[in-house]
DSSP file (Angstrom, degrees, kcal/mol; ACC not computed):
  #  RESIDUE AA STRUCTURE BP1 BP2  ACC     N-H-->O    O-->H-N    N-H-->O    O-->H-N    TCO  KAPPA ALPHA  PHI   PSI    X-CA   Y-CA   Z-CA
    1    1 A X              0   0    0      0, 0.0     3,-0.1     0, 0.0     0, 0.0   0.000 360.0 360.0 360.0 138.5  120.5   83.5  112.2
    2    2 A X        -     0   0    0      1,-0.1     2,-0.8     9,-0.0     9,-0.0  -0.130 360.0 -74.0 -85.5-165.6  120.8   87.2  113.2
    3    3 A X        -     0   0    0      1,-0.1     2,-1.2     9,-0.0    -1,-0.1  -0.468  37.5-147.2 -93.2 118.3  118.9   90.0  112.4
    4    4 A X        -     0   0    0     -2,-0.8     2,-0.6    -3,-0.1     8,-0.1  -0.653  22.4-169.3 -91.3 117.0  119.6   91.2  108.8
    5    5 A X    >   -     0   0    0     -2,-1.2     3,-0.9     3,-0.4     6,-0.3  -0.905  22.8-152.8 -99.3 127.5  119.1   95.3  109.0
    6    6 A X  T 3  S+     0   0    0     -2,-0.6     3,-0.1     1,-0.2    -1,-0.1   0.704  91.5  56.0 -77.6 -10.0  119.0   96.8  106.1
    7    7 A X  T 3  S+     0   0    0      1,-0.2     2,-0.4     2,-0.0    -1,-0.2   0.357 105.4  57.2 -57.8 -24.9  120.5  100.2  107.8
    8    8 A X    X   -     0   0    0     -3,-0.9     3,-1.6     1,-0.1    -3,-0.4  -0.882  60.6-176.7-140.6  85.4  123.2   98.5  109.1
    9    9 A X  G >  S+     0   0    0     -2,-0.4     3,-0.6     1,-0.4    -1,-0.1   0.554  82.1  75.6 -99.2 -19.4  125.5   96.7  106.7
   10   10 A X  G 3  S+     0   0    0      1,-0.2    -1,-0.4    -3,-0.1    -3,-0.0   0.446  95.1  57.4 -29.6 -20.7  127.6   95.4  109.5
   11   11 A X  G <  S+     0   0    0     -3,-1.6     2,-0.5    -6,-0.3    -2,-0.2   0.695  81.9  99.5-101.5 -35.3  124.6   93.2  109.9
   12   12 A X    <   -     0   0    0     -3,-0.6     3,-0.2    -7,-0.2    -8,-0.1  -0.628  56.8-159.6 -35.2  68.8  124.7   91.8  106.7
   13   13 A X        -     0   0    0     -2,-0.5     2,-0.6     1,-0.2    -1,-0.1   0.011  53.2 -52.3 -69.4 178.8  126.5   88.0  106.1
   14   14 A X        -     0   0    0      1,-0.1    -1,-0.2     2,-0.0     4,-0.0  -0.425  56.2-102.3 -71.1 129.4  127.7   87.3  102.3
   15   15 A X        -     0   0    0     -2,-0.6    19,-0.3    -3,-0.2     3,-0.1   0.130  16.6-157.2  -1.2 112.1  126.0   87.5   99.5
   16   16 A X  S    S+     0   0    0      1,-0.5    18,-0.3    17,-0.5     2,-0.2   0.919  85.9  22.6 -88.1 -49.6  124.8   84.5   98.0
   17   17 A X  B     +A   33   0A   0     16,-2.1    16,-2.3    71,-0.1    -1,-0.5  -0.950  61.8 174.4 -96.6 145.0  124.5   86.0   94.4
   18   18 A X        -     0   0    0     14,-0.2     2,-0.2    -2,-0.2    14,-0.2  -0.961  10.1-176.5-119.0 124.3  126.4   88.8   93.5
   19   19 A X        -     0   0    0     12,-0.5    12,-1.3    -2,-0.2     2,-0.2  -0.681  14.1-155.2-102.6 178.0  126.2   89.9   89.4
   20   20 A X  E     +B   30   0A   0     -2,-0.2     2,-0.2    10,-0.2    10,-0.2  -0.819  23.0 166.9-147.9  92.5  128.1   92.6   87.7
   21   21 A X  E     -B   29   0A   0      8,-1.0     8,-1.2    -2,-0.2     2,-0.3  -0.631  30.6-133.7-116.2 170.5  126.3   94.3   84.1
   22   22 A X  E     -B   28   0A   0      6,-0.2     2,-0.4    -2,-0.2     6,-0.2  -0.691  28.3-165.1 -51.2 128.7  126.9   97.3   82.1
   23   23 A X  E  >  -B   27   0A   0      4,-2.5     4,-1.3    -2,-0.3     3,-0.5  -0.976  23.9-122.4-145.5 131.6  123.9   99.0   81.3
   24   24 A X  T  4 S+     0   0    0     -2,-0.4    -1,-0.1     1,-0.2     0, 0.0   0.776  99.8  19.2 -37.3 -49.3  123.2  101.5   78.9
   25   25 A X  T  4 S+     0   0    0      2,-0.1    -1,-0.2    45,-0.1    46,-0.2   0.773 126.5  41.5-110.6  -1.3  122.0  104.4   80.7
   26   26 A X  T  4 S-     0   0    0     -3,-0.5     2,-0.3     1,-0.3    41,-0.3   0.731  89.4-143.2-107.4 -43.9  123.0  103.9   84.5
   27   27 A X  E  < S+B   23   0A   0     -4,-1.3    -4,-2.5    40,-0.1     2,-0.5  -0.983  70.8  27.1 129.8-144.7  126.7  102.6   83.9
   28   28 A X  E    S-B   22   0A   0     -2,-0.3     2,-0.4    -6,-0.2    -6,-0.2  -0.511  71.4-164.5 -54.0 107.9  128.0   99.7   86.6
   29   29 A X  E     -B   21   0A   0     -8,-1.2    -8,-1.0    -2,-0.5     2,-0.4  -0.701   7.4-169.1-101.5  90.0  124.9   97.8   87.8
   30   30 A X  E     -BC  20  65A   0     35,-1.6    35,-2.5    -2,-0.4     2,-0.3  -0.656   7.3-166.8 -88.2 112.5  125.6   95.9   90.8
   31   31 A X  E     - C   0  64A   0    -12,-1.3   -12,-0.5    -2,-0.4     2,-0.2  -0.741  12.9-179.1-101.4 163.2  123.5   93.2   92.6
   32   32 A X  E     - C   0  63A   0     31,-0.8    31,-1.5    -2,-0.3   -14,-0.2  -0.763  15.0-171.5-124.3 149.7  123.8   91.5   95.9
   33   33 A X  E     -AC  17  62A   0    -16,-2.3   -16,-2.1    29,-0.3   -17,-0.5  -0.482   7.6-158.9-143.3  98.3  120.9   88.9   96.4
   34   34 A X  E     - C   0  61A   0     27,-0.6    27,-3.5   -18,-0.3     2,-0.5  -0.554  12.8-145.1  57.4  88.3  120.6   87.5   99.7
   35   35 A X  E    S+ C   0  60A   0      1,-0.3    25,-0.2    -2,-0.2    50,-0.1  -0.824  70.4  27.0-116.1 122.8  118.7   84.1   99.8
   36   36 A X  S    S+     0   0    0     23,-3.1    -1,-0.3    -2,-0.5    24,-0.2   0.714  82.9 151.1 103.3   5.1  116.2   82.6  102.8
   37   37 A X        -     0   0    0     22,-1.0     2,-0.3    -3,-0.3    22,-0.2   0.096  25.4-167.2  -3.9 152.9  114.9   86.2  104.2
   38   38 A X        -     0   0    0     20,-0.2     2,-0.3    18,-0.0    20,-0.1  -0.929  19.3-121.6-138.0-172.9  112.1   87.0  105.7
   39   39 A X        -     0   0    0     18,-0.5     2,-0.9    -2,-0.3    18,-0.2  -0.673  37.3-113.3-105.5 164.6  110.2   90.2  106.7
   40   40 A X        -     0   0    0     -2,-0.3    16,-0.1    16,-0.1    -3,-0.0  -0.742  41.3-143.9-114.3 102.9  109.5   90.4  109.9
   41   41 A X        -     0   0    0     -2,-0.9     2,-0.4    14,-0.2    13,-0.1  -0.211  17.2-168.7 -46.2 124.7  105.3   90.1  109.7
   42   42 A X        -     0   0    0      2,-0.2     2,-1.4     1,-0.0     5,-0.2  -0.923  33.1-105.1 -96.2 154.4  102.9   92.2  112.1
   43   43 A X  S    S+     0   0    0     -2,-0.4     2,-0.2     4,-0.1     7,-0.1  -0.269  84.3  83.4 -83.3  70.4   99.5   92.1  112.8
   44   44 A X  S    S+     0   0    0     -2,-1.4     2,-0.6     3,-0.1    -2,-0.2  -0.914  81.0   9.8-149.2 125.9   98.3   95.0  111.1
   45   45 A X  S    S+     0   0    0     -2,-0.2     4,-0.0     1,-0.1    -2,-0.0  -0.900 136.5   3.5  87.4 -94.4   97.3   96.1  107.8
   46   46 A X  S    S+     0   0    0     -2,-0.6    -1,-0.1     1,-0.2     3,-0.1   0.261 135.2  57.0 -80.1   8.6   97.0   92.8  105.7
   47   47 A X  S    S+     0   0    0     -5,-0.2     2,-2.4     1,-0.1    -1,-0.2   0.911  82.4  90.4-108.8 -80.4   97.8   90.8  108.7
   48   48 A X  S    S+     0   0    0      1,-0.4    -2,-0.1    -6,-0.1    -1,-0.1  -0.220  81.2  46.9 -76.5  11.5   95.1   92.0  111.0
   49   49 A X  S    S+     0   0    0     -2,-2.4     2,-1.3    -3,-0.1    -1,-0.4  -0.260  86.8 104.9-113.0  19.6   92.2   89.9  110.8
   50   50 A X        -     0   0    0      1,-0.1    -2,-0.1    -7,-0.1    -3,-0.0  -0.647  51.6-167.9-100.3 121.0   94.6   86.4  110.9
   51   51 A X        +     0   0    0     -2,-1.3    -1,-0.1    -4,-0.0     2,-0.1   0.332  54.9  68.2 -77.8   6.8   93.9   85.3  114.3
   52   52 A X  S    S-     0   0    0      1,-0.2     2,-0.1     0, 0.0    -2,-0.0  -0.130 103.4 -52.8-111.7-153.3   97.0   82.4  114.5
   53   53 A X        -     0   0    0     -2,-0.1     2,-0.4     1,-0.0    -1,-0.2  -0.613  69.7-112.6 -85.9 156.5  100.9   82.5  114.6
   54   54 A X        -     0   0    0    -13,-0.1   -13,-0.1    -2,-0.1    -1,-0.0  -0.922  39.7 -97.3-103.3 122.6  101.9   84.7  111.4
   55   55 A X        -     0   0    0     -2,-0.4     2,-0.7     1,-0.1   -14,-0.2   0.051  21.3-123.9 -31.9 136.0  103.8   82.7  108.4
   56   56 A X        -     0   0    0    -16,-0.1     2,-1.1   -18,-0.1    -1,-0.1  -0.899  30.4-162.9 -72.6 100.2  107.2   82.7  108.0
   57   57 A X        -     0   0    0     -2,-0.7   -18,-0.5   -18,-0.2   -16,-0.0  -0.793   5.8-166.6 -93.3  99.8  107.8   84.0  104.1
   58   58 A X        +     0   0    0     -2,-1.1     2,-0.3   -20,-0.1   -20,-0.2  -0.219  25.4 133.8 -58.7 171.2  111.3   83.3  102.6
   59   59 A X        -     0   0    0    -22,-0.2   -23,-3.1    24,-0.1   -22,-1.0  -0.972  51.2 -81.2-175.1-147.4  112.3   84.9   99.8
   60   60 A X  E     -CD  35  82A   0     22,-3.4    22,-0.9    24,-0.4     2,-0.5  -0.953  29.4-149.6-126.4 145.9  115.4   86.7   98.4
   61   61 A X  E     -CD  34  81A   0    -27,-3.5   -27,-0.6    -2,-0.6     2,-0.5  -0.905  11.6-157.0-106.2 139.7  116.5   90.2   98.9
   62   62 A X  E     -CD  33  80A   0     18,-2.5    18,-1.1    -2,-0.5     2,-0.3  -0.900  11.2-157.0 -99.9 137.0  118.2   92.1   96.5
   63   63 A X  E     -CD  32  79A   0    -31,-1.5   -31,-0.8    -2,-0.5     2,-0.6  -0.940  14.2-169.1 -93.4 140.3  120.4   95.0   96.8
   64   64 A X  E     +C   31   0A   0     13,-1.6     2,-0.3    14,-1.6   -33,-0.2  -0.970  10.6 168.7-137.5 131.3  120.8   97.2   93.5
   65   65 A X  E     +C   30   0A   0    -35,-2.5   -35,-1.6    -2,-0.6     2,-0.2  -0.986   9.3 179.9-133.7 142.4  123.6  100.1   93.1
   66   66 A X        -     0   0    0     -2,-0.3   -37,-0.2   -37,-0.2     3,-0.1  -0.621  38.0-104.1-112.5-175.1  124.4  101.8   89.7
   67   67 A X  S    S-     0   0    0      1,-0.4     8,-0.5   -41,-0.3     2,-0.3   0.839  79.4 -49.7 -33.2 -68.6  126.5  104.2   88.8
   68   68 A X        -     0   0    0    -42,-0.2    -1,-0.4     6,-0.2     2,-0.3  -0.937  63.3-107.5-175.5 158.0  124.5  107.1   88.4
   69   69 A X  B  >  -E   73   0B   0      4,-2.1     4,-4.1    -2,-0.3     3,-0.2  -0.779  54.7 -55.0-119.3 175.0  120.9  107.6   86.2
   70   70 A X  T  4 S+     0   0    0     -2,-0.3    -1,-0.1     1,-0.3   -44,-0.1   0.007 129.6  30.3 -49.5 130.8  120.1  109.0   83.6
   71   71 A X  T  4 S-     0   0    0    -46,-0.2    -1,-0.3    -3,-0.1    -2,-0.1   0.251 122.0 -84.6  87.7   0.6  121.0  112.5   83.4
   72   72 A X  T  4 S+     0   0    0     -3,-0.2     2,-0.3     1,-0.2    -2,-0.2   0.988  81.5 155.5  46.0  56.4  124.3  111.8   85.9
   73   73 A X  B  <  -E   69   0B   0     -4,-4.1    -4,-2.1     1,-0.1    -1,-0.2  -0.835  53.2 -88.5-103.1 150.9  122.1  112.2   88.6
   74   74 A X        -     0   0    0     -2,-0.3     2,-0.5    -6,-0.2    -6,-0.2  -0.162  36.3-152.8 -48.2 141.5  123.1  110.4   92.0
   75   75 A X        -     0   0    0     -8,-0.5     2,-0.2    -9,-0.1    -9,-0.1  -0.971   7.4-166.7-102.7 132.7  121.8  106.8   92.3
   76   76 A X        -     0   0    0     -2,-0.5     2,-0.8   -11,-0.1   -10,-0.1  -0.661  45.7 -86.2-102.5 161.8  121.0  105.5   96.3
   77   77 A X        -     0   0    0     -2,-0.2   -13,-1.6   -12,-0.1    -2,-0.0  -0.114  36.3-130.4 -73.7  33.8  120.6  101.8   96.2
   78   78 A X        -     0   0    0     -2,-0.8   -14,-1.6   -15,-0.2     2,-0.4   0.764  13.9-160.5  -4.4 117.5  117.7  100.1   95.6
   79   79 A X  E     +D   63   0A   0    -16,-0.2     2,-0.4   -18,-0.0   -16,-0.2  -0.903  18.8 163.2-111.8 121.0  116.2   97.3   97.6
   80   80 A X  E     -D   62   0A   0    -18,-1.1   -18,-2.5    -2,-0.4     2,-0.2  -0.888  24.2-136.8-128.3 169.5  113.7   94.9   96.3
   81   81 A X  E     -D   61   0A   0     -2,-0.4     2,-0.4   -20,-0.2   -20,-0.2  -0.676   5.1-156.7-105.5-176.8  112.4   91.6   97.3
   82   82 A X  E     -D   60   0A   0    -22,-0.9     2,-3.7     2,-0.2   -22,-3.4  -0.910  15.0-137.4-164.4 118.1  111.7   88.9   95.4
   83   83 A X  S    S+     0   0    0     -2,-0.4     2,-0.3   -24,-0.2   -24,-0.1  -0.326  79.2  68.0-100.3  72.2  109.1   86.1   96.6
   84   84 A X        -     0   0    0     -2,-3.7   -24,-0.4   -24,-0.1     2,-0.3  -0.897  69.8-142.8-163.9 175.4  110.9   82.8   95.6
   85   85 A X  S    S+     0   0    0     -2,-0.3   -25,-0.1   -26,-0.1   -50,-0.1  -0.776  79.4  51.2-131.8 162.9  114.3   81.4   97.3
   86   86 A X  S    S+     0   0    0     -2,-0.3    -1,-0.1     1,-0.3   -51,-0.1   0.692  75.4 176.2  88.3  25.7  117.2   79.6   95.6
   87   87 A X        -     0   0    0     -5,-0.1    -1,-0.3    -3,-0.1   -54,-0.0  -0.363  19.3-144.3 -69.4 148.6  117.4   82.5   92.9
   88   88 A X     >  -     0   0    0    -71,-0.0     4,-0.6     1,-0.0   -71,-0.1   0.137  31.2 -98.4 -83.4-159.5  120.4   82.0   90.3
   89   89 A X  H  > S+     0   0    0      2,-0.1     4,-0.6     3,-0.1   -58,-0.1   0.462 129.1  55.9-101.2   2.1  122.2   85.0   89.1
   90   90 A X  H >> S+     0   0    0      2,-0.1     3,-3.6     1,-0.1     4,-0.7   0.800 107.3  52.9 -93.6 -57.7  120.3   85.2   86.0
   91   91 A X  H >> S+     0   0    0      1,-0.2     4,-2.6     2,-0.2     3,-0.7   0.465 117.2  41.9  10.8 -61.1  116.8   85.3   88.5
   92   92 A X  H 3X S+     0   0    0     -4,-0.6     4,-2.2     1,-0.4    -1,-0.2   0.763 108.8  51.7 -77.7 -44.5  118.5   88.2   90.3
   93   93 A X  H << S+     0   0    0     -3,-3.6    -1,-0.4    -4,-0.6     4,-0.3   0.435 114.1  48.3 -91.0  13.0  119.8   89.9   87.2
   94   94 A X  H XX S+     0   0    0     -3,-0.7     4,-2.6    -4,-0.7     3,-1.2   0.827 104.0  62.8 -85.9 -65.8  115.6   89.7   85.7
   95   95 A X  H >< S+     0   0    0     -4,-2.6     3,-0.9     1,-0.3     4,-0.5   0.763 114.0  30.8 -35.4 -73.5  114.1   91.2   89.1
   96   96 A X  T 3X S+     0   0    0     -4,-2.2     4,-1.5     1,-0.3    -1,-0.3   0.547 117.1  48.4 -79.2 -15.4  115.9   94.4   88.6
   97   97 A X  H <> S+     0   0    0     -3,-1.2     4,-0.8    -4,-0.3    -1,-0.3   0.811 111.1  53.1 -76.1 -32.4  116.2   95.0   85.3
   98   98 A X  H <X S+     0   0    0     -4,-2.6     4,-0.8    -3,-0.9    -2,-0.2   0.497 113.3  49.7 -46.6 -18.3  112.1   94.1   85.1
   99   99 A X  H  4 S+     0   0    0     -4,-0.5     4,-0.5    -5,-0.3    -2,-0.2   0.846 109.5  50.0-107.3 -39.9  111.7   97.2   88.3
  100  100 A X  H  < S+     0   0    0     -4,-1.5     4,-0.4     1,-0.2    -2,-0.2   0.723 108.6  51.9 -73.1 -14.9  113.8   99.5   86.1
  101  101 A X  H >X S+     0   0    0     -4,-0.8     3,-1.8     1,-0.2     4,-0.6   0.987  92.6  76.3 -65.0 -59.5  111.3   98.6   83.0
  102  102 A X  H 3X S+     0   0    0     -4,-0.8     4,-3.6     1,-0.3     5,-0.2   0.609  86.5  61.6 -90.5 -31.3  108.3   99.5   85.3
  103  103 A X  H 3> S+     0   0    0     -4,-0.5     4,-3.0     1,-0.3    -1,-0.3   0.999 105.1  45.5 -60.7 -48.7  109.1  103.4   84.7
  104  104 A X  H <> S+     0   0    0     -3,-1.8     4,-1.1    -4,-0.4    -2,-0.3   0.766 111.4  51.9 -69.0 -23.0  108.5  103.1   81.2
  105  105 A X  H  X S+     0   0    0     -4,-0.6     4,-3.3     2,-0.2     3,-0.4   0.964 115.0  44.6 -49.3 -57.0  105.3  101.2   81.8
  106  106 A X  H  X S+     0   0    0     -4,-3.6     4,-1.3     1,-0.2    -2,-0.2   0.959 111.6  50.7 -71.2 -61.3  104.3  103.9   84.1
  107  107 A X  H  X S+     0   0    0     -4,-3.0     4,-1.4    -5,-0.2    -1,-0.2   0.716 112.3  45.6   5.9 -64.4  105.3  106.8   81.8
  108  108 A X  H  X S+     0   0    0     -4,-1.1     4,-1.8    -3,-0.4     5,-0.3   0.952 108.8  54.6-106.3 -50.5  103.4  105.4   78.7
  109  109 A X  H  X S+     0   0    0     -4,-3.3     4,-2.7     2,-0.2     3,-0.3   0.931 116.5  43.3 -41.5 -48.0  100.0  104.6   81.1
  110  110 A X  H >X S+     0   0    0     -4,-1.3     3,-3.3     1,-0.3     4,-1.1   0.863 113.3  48.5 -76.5 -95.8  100.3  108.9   82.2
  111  111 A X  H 3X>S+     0   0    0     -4,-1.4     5,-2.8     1,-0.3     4,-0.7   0.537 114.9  45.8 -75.2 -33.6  101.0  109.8   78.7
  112  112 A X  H 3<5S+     0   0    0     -4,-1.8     6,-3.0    -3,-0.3    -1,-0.3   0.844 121.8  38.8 -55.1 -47.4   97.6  107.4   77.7
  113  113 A X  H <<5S+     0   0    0     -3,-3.3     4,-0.3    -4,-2.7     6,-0.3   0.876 126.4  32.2-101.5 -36.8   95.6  108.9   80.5
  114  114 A X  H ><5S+     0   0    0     -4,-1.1     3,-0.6    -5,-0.2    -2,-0.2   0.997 128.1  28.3 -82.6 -43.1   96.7  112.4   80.2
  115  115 A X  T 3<5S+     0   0    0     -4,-0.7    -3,-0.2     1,-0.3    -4,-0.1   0.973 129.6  30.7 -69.0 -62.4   97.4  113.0   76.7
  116  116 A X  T 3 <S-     0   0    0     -5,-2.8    -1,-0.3     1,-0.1    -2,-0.1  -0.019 105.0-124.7 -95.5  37.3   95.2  110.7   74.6
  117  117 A X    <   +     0   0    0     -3,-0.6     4,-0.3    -4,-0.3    -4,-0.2   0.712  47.0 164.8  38.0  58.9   92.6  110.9   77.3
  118  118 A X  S    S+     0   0    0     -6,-3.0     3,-0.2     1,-0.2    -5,-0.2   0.815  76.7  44.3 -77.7 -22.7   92.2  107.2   78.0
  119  119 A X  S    S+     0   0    0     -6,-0.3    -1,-0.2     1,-0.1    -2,-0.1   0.238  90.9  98.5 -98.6  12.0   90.3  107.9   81.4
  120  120 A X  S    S+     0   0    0     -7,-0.1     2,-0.4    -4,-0.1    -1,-0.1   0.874  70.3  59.7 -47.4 -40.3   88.2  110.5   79.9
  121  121 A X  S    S-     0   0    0     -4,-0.3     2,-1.1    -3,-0.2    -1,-0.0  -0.661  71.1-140.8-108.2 168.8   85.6  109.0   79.3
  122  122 A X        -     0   0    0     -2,-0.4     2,-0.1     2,-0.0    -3,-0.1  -0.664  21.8-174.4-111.1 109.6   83.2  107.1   81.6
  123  123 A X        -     0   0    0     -2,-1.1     3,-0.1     1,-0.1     6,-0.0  -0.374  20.4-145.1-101.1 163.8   82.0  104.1   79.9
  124  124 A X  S    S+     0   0    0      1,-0.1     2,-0.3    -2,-0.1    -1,-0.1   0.373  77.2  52.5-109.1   1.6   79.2  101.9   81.8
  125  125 A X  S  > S-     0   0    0      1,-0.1     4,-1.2     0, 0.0     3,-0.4  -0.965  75.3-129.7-136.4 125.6   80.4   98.4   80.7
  126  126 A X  H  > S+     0   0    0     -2,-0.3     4,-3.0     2,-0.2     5,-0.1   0.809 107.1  55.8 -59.2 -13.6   83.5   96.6   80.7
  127  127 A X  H  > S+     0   0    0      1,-0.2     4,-1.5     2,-0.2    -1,-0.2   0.997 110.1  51.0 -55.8 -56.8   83.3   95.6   76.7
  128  128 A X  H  > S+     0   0    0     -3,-0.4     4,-1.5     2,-0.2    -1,-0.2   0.699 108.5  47.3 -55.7 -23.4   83.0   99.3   76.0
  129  129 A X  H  X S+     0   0    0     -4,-1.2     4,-1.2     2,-0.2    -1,-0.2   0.810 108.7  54.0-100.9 -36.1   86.0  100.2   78.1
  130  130 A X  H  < S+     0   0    0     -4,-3.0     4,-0.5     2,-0.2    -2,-0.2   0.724 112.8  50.5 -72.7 -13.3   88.3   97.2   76.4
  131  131 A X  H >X S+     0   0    0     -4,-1.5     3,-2.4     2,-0.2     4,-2.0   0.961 111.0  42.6 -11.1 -86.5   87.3   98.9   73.2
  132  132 A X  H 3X S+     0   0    0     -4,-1.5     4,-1.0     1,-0.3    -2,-0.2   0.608 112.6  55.5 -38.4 -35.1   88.2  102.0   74.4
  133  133 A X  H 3< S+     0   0    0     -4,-1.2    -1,-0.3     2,-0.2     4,-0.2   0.890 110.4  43.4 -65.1 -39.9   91.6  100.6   76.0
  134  134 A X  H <> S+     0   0    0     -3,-2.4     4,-1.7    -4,-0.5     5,-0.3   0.700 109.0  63.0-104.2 -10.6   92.9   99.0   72.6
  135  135 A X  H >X S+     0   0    0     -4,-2.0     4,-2.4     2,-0.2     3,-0.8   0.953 106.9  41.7 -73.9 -53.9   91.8  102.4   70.5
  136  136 A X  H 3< S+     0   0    0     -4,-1.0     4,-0.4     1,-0.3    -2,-0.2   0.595 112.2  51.7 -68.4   2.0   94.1  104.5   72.3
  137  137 A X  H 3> S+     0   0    0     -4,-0.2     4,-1.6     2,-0.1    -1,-0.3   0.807 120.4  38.5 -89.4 -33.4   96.9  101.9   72.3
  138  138 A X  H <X S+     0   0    0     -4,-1.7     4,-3.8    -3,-0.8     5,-0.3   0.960 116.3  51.4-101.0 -53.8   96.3  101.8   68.3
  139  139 A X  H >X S+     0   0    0     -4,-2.4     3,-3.6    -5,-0.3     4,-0.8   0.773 112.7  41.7 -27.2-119.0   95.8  105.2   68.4
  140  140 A X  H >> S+     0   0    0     -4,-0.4     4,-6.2     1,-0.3     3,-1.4   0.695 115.5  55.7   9.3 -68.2   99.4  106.0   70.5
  141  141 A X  H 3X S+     0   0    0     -4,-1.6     4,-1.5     1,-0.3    -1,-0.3   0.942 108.0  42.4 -47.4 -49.3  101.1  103.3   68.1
  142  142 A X  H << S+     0   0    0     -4,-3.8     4,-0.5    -3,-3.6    -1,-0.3   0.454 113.8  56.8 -96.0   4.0  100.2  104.9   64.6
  143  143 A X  H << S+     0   0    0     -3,-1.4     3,-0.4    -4,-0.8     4,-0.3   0.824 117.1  35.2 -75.0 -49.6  101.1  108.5   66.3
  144  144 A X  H >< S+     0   0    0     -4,-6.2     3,-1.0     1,-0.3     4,-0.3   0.742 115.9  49.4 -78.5  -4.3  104.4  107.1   67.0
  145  145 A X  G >< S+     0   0    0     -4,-1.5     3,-0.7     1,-0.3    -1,-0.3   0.924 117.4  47.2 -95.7 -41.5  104.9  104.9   63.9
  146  146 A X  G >> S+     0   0    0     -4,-0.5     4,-1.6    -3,-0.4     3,-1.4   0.398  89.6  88.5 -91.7   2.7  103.8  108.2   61.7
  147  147 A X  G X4 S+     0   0    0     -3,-1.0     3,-1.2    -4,-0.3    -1,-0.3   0.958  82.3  49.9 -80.3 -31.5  106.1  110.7   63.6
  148  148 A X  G <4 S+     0   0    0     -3,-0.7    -1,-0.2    -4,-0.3    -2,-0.1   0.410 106.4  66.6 -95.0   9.8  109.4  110.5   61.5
  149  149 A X  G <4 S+     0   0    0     -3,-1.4    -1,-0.3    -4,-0.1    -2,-0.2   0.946  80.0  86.6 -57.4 -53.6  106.6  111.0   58.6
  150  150 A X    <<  +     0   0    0     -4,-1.6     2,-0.3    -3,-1.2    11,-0.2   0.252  62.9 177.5 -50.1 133.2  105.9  114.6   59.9
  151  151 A X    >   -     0   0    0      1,-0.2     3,-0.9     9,-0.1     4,-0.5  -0.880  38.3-101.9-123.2 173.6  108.5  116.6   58.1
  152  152 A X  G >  S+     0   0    0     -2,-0.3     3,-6.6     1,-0.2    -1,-0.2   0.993 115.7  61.7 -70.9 -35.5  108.8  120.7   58.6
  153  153 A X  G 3  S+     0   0    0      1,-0.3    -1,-0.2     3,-0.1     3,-0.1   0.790  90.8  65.7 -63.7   4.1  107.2  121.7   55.5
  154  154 A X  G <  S+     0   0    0     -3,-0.9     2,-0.5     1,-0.2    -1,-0.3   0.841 113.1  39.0 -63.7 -20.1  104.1  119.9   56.7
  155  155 A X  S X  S-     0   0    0     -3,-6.6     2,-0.7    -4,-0.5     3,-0.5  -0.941  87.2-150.2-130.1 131.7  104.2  122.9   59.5
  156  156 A X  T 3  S+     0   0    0     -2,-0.5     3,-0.1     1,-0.2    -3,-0.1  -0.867  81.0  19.0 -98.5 123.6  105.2  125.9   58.2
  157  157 A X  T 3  S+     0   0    0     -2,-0.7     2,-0.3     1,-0.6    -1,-0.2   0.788 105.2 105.0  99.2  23.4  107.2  128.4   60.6
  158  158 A X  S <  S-     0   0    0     -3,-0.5    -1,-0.6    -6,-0.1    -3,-0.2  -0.933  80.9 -96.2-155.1 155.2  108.1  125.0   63.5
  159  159 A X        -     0   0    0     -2,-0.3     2,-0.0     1,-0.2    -3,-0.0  -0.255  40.1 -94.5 -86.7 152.8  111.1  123.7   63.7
  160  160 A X        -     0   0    0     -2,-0.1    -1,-0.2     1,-0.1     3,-0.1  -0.286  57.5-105.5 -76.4 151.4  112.0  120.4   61.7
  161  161 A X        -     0   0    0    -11,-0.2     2,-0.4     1,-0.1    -9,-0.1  -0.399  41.9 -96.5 -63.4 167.6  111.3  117.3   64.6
  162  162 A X        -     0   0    0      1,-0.1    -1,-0.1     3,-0.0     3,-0.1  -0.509  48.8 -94.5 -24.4  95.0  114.6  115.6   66.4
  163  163 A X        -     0   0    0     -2,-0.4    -1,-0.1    -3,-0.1    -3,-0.0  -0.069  48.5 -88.2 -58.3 139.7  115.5  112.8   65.0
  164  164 A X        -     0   0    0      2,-0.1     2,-0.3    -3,-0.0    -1,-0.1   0.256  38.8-154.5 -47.8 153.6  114.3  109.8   66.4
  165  165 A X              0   0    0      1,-0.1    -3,-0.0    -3,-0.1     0, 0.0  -0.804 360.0 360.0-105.1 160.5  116.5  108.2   69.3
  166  166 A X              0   0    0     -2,-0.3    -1,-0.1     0, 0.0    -2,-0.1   0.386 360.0 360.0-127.4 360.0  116.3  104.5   70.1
C-alpha cells in the first residue's frame, strides 16, 4: 500500500465510509473514514524506552468538513483517528459528533474552575475533593435550573434576562 499523506490528497485511495448529516449549527457535515491505517511510529516520546521493532497500529482515519461554525466562521477539516478498524458508518458518524461534544465538556469544566471556583481550594484528601467536585456540579445545576426564575423586578435598574435558548 502507498503512503497515505494527509497533505496530499492525490495520495489518498477511496474512502471506505463516506456519511452525509445535517447538523444544526455547522450545516453539511461530511465524513470520509479510511479503514486499516497506521501512523507511522518513532522512537521518541512514548516510544523511547521500547527497545524492539515498534507495533504496527491499525485503526481508521477520519476526515471531517462542515460547512461553516458557528457564527459562519470558516471551517478547515478536521482529522481524527479512531483506534479500532472495520468502523461502520454509524462508528464514523459517533467519533465526530462525540469530538464536537468535547467543547462543551471543556467549556463547562472552565466555567467550574473559573467561575464557581472548583480548583480554589486545596483539599488534602481525595474524599474531600469528590465532595467538593459534586457541590459545585449541584451548585452549577440549581444556578441554571433557577435562572428563568430570576425575573427583572428581582433586580431593579438590569435588564430583564434573554430568554433561554436550547
Amino acid at each position: 500500500m502507498k503512503e497515505f499523506s494527509l497533505a496530499r490528497p492525490v495520495s489518498w485511495p477511496e474512502p471506505y465510509v463516506v456519511t452525509v448529516n445535517d447538523t444544526p449549527h455547522c450545516g453539511k457535515a461530511e465524513a470520509r473514514a479510511w479503514d486499516r491505517l497506521h501512523p507511522r511510529l518513532q522512537q521518541r516520546s512514548a516510544w523511547i524506552g521500547h527497545d524492539s521493532e515498534l507495533p504496527v497500529i491499525e485503526g481508521t482515519l477520519i476526515r471531517l468538513n462542515v460547512d461553516h461554525l458557528p457564527g459562519d466562521l470558516d471551517a478547515p477539516p478536521v482529522w481524527l483517528w479512531f483506534l479500532a478498524t472495520g468502523a461502520t458508518p454509524a462508528d464514523v458518524d459517533f467519533v465526530w459528533s462525540c469530538y464536537l461534544r468535547r467543547f462543551d465538556l471543556e467549556h463547562t469544566f472552565r466555567l467550574f474552575k473559573q467561575s464557581l471556583g472548583w480548583t480554589r481550594l486545596r483539599l488534602r484528601n481525595p474524599q474531600s475533593a469528590d465532595r467538593w467536585t459534586l457541590l459545585v456540579i449541584v451548585a452549577h445545576t440549581q444556578l441554571r435550573l433557577a435562572a428563568p426564575l430570576a425575573t427583572a423586578s428581582a433586580s431593579p435598574g438590569r435588564r430583564p434576562p434573554a430568554p433561554a435558548r436550547r
